[in-house]
C-alpha positions in Angstrom: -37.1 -72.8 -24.8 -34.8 -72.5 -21.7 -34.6 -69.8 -19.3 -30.7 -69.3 -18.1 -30.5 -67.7 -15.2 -27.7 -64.9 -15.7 -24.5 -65.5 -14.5 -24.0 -63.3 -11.2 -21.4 -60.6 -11.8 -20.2 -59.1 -8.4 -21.5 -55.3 -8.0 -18.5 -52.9 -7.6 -18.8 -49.1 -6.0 -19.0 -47.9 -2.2 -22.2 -48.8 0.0 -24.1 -45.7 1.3 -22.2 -46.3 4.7 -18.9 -45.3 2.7 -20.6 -42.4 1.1 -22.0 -40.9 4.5 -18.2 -41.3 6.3 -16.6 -39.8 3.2 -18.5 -36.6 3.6 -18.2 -36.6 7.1 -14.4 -36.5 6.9 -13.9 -34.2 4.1 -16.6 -31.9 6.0 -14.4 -32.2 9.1 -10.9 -31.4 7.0 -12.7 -28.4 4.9 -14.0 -27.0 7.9 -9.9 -26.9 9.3 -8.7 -25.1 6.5 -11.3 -22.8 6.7 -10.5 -22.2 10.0 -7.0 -21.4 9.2 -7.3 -19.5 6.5 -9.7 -17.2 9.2 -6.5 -16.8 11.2 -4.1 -16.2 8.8 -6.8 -13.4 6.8 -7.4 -11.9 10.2 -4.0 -10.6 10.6 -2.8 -10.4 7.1 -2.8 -6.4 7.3 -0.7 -6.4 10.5 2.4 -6.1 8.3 0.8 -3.1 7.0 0.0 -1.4 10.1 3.5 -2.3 11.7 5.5 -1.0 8.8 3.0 2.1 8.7 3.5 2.7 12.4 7.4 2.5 12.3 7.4 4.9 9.2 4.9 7.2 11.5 7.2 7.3 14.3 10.3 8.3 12.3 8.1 11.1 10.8 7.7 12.5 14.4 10.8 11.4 16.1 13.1 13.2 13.5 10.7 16.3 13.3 11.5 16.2 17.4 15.2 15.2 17.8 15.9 18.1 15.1 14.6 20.7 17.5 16.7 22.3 19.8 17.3 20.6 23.6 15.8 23.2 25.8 13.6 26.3 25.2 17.5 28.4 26.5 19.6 26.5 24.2 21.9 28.5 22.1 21.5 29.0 18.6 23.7 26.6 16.8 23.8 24.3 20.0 25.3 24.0 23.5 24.9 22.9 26.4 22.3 24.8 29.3 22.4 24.4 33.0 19.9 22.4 35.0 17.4 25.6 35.2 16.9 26.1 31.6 16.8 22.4 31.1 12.8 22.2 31.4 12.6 19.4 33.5 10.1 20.6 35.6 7.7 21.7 33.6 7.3 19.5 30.1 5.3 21.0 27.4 4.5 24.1 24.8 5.4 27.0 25.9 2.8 28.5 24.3 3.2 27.4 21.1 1.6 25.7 18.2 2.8 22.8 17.1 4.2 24.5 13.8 5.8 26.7 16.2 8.0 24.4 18.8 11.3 24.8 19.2 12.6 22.7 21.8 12.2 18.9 22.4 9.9 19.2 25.6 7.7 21.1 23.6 6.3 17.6 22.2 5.4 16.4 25.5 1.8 15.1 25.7 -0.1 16.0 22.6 -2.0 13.1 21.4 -2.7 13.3 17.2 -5.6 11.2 15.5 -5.2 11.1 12.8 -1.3 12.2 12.8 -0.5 15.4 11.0 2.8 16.5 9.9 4.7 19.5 11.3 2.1 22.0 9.4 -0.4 20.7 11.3 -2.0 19.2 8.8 -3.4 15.0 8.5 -1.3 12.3 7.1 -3.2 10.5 4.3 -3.4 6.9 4.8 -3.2 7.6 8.5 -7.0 8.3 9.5 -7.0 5.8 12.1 -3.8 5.5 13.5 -3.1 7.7 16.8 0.1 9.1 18.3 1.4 10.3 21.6 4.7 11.8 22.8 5.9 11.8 26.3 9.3 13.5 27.0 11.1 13.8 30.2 14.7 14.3 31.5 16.6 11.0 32.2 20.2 11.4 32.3 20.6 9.2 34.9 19.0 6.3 32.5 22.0 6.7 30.6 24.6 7.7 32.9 24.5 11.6 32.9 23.0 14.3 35.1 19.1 14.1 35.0 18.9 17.5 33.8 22.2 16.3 30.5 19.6 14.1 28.3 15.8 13.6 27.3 13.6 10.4 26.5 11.5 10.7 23.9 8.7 7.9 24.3 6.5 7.9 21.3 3.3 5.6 21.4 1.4 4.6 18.0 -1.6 3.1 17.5 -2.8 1.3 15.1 -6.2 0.7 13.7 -6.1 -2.7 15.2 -5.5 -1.4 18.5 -1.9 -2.6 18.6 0.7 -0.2 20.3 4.3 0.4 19.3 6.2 2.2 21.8 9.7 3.7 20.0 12.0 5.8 22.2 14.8 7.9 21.8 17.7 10.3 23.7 18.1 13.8 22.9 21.5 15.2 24.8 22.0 18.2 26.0 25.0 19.3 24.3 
């Protein structure tokens, strides 16, 4: 009886050292995407809060710019002198908000949540916040000071970005 030796057949497949760097380098390219797709998740509701807070501030800019320029503006419109034009002295004149009746009236109250002209919240908005500032600047736009008011309106969003929208009510 004869022992033959078998012939040697060449072993194919990866060594452990091929293994270990193949790991390592998936590991490495995993932990990139990952990374990304932290970024991009993080501020995937931005859209959301921008479009919200440009939808707020038409709410209160065309609630404001409907009322009338100054508390001694004629019914139906016109223009008032420099006295009546409130620049000196921004703000309510007493009033509730479901009560203004001028523009300046809107200076300074800061809403959060926002409500609507009733005075009452804006669902959806629970932790946005909103502030007005108004004052006479007709000579940012070529008039008498006393002739036109800004409107600055300031939104925050739950994010803690700001969105500043501003507008010019004339005083005609």
């Amino acid at each position: 009886m004869t022992f033959r030796r078998p012939a040697r057949v060449s072993q194919q497949g990866a060594t452990l050292v091929e293994l270990v760097m193949t790991i390592v380098i998936i590991s490495i390219a995993i932990a990139g995407v990952v990374g990304a797709f932290a970024l991009i998740i993080g501020r995937s509701a931005e859209p959301l809060n921008q479009t919200r807070a440009v939808a707020l501030s038409q709410l209160y800019m065309d609630e404001i710019l409907s009322k009338s320029f100054a508390h001694g503006s004629p019914v139906g419109g016109g223009a008032v002198d420099a006295d009546d034009a409130d620049c000196s002295n921004p703000g309510p004149d007493g009033e509730t908000r479901r009560t203004f009746n001028d523009v300046d009236d809107y200076h300074n109250p800061t809403n959060a949540p926002p409500e609507n002209s009733e005075q009452e919240s804006l669902p959806g908005y629970n932790n946005f916040q909103v502030s007005i500032s108004v004052a006479c600047a007709g000579t940012e736009v070529g008039l008498s000071n006393h002739e036109a008011k800004r409107i600055d309106i300031t939104v925050t969003d739950p994010s803690g970005n700001t969105y500043l929208f501003s507008a010019y009510r004339g005083n005609f």
